[in-house]
Structure formats: C-alpha cells, structure tokens
C-alpha positions in Angstrom: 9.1 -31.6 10.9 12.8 -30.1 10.2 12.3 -26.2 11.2 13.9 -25.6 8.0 11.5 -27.0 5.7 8.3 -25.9 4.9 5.4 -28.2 5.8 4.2 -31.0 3.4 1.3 -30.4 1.6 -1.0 -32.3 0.0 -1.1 -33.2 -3.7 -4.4 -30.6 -4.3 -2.6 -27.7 -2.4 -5.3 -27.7 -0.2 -4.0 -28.8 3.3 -0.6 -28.6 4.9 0.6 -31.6 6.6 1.7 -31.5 10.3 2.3 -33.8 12.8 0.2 -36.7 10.4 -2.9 -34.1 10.6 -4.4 -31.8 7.9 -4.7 -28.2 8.1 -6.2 -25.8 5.4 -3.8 -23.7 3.5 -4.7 -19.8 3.6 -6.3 -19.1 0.0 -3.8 -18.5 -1.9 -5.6 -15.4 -3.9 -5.5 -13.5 -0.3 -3.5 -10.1 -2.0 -0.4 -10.5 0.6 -1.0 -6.9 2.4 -4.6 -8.5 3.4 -3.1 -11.2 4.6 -0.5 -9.8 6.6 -3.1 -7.6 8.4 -5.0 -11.0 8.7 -2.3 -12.3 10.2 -2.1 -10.0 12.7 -5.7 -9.8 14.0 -5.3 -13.4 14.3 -1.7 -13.6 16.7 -3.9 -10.5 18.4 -6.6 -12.3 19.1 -4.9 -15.4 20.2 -2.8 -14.0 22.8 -6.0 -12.7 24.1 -7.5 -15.4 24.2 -4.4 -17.0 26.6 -4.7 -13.9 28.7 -8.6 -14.2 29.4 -7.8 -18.0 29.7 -5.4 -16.9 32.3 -7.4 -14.8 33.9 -10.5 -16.9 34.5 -12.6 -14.5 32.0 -14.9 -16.4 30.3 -16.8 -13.4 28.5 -13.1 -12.0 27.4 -12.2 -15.6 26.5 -15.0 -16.3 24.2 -14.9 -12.5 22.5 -11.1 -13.5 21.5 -12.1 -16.9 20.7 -14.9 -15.6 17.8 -12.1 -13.2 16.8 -9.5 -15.9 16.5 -12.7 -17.8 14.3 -13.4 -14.6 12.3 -9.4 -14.2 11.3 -9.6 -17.8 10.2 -12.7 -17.5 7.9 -11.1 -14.4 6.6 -8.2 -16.3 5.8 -9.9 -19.2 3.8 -8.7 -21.7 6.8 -12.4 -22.4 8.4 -15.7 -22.0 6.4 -16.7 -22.9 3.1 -13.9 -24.3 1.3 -11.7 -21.7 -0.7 -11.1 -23.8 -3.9 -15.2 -24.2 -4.1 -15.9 -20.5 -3.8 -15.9 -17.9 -6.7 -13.0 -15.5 -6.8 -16.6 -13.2 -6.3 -17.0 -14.9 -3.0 -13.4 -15.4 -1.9 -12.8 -11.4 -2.3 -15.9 -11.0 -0.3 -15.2 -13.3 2.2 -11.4 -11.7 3.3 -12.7 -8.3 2.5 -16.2 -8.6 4.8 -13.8 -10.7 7.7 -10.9 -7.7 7.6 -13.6 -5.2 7.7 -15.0 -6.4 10.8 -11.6 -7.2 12.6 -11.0 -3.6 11.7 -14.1 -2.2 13.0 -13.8 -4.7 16.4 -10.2 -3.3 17.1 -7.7 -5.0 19.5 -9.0 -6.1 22.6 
C-alpha cells in the first residue's frame, strides 16, 4: 500500500482492503467527536495491552484486551454488522460502548 493513498475498499463500502485481507470500515454514521473519543479508548487500550503483554500480566492483559473488543464494537468494526442494524441500533450501539469506556477509565 502507497502511505499516501488511502486503502482500497470494497465495492459495498463495507471493508477496507489491506495486505489482500478484509477489514470492516468504522460505521460511517459514527458523529466524528464519538468517534474520535472512540478512537482514543481504542490506541489506550491497545498500548495496554502491549504493556501487560510485556509484563507477563495475564489479568491486565485480558482487561485491555475486552477494552480493545468493546472500542471495536463501539465502532461498528466487530459485532453485528453496521449496514444490517437500524440507525436505532447503530446510535445505541456507539453510545452504550462510549458510555462504558467512559465509565472503565484508562487503565
């Protein structure tokens, strides 16, 4: 992939393309303040889960692993498929996920 270019996506808008696999697109009806803050629980909780990895902490490990999990849902990249979800569902879905991230804090 050329650093300058965005990834390839597929024809449905659904997935980008990257290294010949698919990955889900964030949903796109995420209001971009919600998704930044998203965002950020989810570099959060990835860099903790390299420093638990680090570390030889399994119970720290798999707390920022089910964060990491959480941001994703919240996002629309894991769980029930974005596109098949009512913008009901969707808005619940990143509001519920951001409200727990929230409440959890930085670990």
């Amino acid at each position: 992939m050329d650093e300058h270019r965005p990834p390839r996506t597929t024809p449905d808008g659904h997935y980008v393309v990257i290294g010949g696999r698919r990955w889900r697109v964030t949903d796109p009806s995420l209001p971009e303040e919600a998704a930044a803050r998203l965002r950020r629980h989810l570099m959060a909780a990835r860099r903790a889960v390299r420093s638990a990895t680090s570390e030889g902490d399994q119970r720290a490990e798999r707390s920022a692993r089910a964060r990491v999990h959480r941001a994703k849902v919240a996002l629309g990249e894991r769980g029930a498929p974005w596109w098949e979800q009512s913008g009901a569902e969707r808005r619940r879905r990143w509001q519920d996920g951001l409200a727990r991230l929230d409440a959890d804090g930085p670990r």
